[in-house]
C-alpha positions in Angstrom: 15.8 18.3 11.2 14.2 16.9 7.9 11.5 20.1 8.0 13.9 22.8 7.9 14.8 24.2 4.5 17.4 24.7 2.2 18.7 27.1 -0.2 19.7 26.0 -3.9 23.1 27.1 -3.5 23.1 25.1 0.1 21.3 21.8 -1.6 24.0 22.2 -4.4 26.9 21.9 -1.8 25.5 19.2 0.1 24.7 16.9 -2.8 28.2 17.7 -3.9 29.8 16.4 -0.6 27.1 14.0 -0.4 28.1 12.7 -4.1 31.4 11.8 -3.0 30.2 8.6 -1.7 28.1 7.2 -5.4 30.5 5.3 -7.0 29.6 3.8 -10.8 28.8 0.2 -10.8 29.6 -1.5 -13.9 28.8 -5.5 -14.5 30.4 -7.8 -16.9 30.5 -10.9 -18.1 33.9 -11.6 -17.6 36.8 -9.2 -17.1 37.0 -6.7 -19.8 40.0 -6.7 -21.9 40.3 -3.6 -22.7 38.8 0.0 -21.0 36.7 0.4 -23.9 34.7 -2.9 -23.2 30.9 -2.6 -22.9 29.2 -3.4 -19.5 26.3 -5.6 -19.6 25.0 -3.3 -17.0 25.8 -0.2 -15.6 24.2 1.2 -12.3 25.0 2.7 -9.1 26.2 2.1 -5.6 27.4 3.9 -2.1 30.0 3.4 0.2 28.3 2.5 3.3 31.7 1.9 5.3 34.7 2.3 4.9 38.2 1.1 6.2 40.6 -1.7 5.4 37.5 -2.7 2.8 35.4 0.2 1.1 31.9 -1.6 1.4 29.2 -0.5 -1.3 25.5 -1.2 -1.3 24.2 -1.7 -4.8 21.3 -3.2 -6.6 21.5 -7.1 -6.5 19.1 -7.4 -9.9 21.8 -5.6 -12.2 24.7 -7.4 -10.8 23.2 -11.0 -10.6 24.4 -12.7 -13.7 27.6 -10.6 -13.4 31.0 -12.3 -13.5 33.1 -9.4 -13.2 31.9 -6.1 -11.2 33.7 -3.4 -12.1 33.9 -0.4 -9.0 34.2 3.4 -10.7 35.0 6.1 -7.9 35.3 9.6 -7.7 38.6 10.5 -9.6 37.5 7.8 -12.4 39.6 4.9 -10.6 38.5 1.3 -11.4 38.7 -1.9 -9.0 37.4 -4.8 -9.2 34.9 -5.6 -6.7 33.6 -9.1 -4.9 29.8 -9.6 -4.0 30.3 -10.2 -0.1 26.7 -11.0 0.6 23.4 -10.4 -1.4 19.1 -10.3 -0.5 17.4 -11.2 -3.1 14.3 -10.7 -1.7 15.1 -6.8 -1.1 17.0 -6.3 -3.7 20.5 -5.5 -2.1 23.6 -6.4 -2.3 26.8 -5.1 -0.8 30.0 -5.4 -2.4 33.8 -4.9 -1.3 36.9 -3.5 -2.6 40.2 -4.0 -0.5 41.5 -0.1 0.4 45.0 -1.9 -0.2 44.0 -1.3 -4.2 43.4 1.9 -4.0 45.7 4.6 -4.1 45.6 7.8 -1.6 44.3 10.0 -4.4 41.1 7.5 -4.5 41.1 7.3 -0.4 41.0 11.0 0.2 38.4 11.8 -2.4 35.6 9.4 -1.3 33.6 9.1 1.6 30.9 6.7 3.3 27.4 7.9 3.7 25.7 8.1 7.1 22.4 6.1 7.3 19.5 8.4 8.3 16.1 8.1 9.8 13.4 7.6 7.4 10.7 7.2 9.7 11.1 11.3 10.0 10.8 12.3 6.2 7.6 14.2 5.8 5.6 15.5 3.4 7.3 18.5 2.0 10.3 17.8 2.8 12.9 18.6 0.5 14.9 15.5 -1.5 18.0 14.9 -3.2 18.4 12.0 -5.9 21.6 11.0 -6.2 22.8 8.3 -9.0 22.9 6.9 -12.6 20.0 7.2 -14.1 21.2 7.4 -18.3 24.4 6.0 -17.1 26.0 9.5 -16.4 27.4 9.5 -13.4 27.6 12.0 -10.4 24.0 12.6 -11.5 22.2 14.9 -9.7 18.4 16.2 -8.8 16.0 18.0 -6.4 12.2 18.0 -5.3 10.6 17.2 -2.6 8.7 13.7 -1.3 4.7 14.7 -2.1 3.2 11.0 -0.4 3.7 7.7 1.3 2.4 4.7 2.0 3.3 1.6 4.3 3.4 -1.6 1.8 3.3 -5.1 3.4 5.9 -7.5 1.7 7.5 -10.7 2.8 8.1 -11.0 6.5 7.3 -7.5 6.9 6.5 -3.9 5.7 8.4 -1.3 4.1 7.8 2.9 3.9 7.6 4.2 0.4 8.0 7.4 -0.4 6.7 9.3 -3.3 8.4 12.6 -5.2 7.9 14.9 -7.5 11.0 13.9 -9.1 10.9 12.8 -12.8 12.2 9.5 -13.5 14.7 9.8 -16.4 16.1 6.5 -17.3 16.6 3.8 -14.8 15.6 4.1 -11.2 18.6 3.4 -9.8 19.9 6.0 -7.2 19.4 7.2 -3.7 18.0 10.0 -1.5 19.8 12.1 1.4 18.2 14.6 3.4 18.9 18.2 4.4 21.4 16.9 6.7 23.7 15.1 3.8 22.5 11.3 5.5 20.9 8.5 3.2 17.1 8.0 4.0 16.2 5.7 0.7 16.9 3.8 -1.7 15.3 4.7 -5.3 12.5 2.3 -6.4 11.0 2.0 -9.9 8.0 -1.0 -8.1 6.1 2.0 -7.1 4.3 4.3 -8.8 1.5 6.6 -8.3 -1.3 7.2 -10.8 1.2 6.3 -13.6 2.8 9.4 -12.8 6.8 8.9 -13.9 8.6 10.2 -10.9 11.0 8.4 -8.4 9.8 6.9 -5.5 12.0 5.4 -2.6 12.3 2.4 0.0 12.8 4.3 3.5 16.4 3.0 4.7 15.2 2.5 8.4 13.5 -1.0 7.1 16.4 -1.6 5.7 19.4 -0.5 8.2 19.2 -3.9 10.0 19.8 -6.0 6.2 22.2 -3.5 5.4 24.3 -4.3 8.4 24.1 -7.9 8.1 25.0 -8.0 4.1 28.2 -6.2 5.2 29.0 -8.4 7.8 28.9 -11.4 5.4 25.3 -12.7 6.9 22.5 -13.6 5.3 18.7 -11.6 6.9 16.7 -14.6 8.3 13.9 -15.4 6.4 10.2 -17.1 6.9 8.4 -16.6 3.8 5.0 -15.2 5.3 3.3 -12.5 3.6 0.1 -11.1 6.1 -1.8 -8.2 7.2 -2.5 -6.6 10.5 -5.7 -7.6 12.4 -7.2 -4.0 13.1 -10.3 -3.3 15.2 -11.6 -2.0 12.1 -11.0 -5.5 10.4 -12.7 -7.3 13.6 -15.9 -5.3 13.7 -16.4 -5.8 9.9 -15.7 -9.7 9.5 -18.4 -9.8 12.8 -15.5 -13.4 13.4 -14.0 -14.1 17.2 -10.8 -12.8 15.2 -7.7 -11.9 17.9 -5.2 -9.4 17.2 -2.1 -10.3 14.9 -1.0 -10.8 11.8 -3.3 -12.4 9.5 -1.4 -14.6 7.4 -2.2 -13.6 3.8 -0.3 -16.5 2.2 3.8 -17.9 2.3 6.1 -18.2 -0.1 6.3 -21.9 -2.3 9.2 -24.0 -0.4 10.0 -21.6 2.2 10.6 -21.9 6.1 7.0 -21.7 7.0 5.5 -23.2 4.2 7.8 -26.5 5.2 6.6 -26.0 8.9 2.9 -25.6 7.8 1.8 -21.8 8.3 -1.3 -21.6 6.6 -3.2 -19.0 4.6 -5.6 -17.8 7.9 -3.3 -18.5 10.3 -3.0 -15.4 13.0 0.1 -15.2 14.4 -0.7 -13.6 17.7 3.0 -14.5 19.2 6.7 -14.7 18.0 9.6 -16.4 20.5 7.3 -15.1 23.5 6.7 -12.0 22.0 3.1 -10.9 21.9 2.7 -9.5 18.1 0.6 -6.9 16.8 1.9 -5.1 13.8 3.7 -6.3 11.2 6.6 -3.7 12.6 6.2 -6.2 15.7 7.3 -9.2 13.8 10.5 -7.1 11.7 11.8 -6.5 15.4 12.0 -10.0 16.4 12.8 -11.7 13.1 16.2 -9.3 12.9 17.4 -10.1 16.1 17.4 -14.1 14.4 20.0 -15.2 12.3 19.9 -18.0 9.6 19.6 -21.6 10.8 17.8 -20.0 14.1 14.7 -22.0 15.0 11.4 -19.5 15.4 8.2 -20.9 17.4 5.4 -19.0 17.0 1.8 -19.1 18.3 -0.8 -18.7 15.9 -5.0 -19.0 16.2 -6.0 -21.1 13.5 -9.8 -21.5 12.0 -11.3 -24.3 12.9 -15.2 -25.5 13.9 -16.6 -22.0 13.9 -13.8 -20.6 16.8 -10.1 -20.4 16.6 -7.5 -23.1 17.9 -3.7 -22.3 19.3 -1.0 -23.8 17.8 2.5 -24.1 18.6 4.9 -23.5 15.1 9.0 -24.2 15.3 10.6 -22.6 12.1 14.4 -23.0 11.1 15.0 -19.8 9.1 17.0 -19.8 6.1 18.8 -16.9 4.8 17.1 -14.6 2.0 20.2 -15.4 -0.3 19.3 -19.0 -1.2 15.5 -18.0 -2.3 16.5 -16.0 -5.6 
């Protein structure tokens, strides 16, 4: 229950359990030789599973030109770890390091995260930062989320969320709520009246890409960036507009550029799905997979009315548009 309340000592304790799943991401050129060796970037990551592979979700951007990653846990152990599957478009990446290189110290003193539900976090509810902001790690911070907003991005939407939080550093981190689960993902893109505090991505728009980076699979990917057809929209543009998604524009070279969406496009229907909201067409599009072919319906401009046609679209995978 996100709208109960905490203590200090009790958000202290639970931060502290919660912390046992950050682990210290450092990236390299190439392997260090020595444990002195400078990282060409240092950020953070949590354990999002964990069994014969300790899987850590990370930030893609500081790790992309990386030809070693370097895994810090807990007790100080290093590993090295391999990318098993990245999003560029989101940001993500989750990496892997084989339990068999751990020790049982290591083993016993981490934990992986539970995902939360993001949709829940209200106003006033209280946050806790977690992560690696001035490259000390097991960082720690409170406040609460003050605002939020739904942002339309590629394919989709995602739930921002605003706190009072100042950010110190880097933005890297992540949030848990009063019941120790992990409900975003710290984002530096957003900021409110150029106030410097930490916003984050709501992890329920992102539970379906998590899942699929760790099982080694691409998130299928259009390239459509639109807005939702409203009454409100309808009544003001005085058009014969139908409900949809107004297509805004797509992305240069991608899947529905190359099958000819177009800028006012409406896409009123996805694989025989009627769709609506923009939340409409994340629910079918992560049920696809890379390579899947997508025909959608969409009401097209043309002589003063609106015209149906019938698009096919063989997704790609977010990993080879970087």
């Amino acid at each position: 229950d996100n709208a109960r309340e905490l203590t200090s000592k009790q958000l202290k304790e639970l931060a502290v359990k919660a912390n046992r799943a950050v682990v210290t991401v450092q990236c390299y050129k190439k392997q260090p030789a020595a444990a002195g060796d400078m990282a060409q970037s240092i950020t953070s990551g949590i354990i999002v599973k964990k069994d014969s592979n300790i899987f850590i979700l990370t930030d893609y951007t500081a790790i992309k030109n990386s030809g070693y990653i370097q895994v810090v846990f807990r007790n100080n152990k290093a590993a090295k770890a391999d990318i098993r599957k990245e999003d560029s478009m989101n940001g993500l990446v989750i990496l892997t390091v084989p339990a068999s290189e751990l020790d049982n110290l290591t083993m016993v003193t981490i934990e992986e995260i539970t995902l939360g539900n993001s949709l829940s976090v209200q106003n006033g509810n209280q946050a806790i930062y977690l992560g690696n902001p001035i490259n000390e790690s097991r960082y720690i911070d409170y406040g609460m989320v003050t605002s939020s907003e739904i942002i339309p991005v590629t394919d989709g939407q995602r739930h921002v969320y605003y706190t009072n939080i100042t950010l110190a550093g880097s933005s890297n981190g992540f949030f848990i709520d009063v019941d120790g689960c992990l409900v975003g993902i710290a984002n530096g893109q957003y900021q409110q009246s150029n106030q410097k505090v930490l916003s984050f991505l709501g992890i329920s728009d992102l539970a379906n890409t998590i899942e699929r980076l760790s099982n080694g699979m691409a998130p299928a990917y259009m390239g459509i960036r639109g807005q939702e057809v409203t009454k409100t929209i309808i009544d003001s543009t005085g058009e014969p507009m139908s409900y949809g998604i107004y297509v805004l524009d797509t992305d240069a070279d991608s899947p529905a550029y190359q099958a000819g969406v177009r800028s006012g496009d409406i896409i009123i229907e996805i694989e025989g799905k009627s769709i609506y909201t923009l939340q409409d067409m994340m629910t079918v599009l992560k049920e696809l997979d890379e390579g899947d072919t997508l025909t959608m319906v969409v009401n097209r401009p043309e002589s003063g009315g609106y015209k149906a046609y019938k698009i096919d679209i063989i997704l790609e995978g977010v990993s080879r548009f970087k």
